[in-house]
MARBA-3410 file (N, C-alpha, C, O; in Angstrom, 1 decimal):
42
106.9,119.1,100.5,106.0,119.1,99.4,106.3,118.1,98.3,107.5,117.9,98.0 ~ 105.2,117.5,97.7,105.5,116.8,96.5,104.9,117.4,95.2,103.9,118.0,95.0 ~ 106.0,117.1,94.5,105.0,117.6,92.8,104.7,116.3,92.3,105.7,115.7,92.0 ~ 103.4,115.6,92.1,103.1,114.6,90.9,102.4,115.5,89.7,101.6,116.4,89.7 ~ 103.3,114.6,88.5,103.3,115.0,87.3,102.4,113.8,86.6,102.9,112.6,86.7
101.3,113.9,86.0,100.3,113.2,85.6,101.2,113.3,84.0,101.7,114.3,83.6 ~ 101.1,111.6,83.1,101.7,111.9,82.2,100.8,111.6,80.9,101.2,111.8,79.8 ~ 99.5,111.1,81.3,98.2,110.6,80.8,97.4,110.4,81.8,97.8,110.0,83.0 ~ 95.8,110.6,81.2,95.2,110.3,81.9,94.4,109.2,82.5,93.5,108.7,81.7 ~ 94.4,108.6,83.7,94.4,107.9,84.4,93.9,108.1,85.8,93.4,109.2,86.2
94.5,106.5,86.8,94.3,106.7,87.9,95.1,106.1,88.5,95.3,105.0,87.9 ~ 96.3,106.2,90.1,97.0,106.3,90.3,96.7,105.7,92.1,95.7,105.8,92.9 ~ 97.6,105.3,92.3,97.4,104.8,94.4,98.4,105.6,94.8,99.3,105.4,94.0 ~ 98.7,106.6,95.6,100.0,107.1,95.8,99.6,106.8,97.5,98.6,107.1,98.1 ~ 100.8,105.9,98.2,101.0,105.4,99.3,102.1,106.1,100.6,103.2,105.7,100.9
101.7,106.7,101.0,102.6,107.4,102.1,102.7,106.8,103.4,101.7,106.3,103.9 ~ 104.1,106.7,104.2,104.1,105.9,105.6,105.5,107.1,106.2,106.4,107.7,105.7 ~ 104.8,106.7,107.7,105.7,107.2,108.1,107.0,106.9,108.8,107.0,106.1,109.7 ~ 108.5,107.6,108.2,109.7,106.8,108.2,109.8,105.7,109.1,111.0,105.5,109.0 ~ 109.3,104.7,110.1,109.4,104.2,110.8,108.5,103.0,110.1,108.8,101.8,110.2
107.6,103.5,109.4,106.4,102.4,108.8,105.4,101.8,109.3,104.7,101.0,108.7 ~ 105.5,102.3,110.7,104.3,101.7,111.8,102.8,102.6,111.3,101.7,102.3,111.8 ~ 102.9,103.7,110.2,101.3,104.0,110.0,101.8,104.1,108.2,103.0,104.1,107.9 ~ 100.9,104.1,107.3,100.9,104.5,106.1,99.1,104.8,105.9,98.2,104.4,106.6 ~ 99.1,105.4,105.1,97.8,105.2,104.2,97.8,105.6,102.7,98.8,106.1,102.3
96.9,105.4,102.0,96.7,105.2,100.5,95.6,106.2,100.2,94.4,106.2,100.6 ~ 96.4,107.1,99.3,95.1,107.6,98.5,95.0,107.4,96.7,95.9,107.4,95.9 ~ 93.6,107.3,96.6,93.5,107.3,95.0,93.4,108.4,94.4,92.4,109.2,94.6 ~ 94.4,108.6,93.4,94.1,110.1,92.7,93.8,109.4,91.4,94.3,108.3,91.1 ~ 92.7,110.4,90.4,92.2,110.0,89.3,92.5,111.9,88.6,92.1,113.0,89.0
93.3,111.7,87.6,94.3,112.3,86.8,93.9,112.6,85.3,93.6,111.6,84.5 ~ 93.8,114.2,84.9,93.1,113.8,83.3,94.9,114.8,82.9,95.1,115.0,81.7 ~ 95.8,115.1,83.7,97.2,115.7,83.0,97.5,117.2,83.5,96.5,117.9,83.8 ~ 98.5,117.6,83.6,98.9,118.8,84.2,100.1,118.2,85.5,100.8,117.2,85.3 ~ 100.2,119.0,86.5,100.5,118.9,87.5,100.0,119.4,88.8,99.3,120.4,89.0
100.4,118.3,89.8,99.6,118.4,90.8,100.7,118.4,92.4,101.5,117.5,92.8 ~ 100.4,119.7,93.2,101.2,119.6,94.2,100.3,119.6,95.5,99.2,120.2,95.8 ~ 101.4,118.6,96.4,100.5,118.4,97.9,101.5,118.0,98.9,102.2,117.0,98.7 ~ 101.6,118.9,100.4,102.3,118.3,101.0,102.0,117.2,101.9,102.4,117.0,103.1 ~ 100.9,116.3,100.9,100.3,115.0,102.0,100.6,115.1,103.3,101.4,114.4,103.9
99.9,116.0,103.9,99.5,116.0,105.3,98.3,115.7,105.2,97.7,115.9,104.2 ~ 97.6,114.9,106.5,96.4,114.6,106.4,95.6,115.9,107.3,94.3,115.9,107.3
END
């Protein structure tokens, strides 16, 4: 699991691959503050 911590509001790419690096993908999160948890699984 990850915790992102939004520190203002914005908007963010958070990029995940997997340990070998042969797949990744990108998601855009758009953030008004708080925290946010996700075990980026698709």
């Amino acid at each position: 699991m990850a915790n992102i911590v939004a520190k203002k509001e914005g908007e963010s790419i958070i990029t995940v691959s997997t340990p070998n690096g042969r797949v990744s993908a990108s998601v855009l999160v758009k953030v008004s503050g708080g925290e946010f948890k996700t075990n980026l699984s698709g």
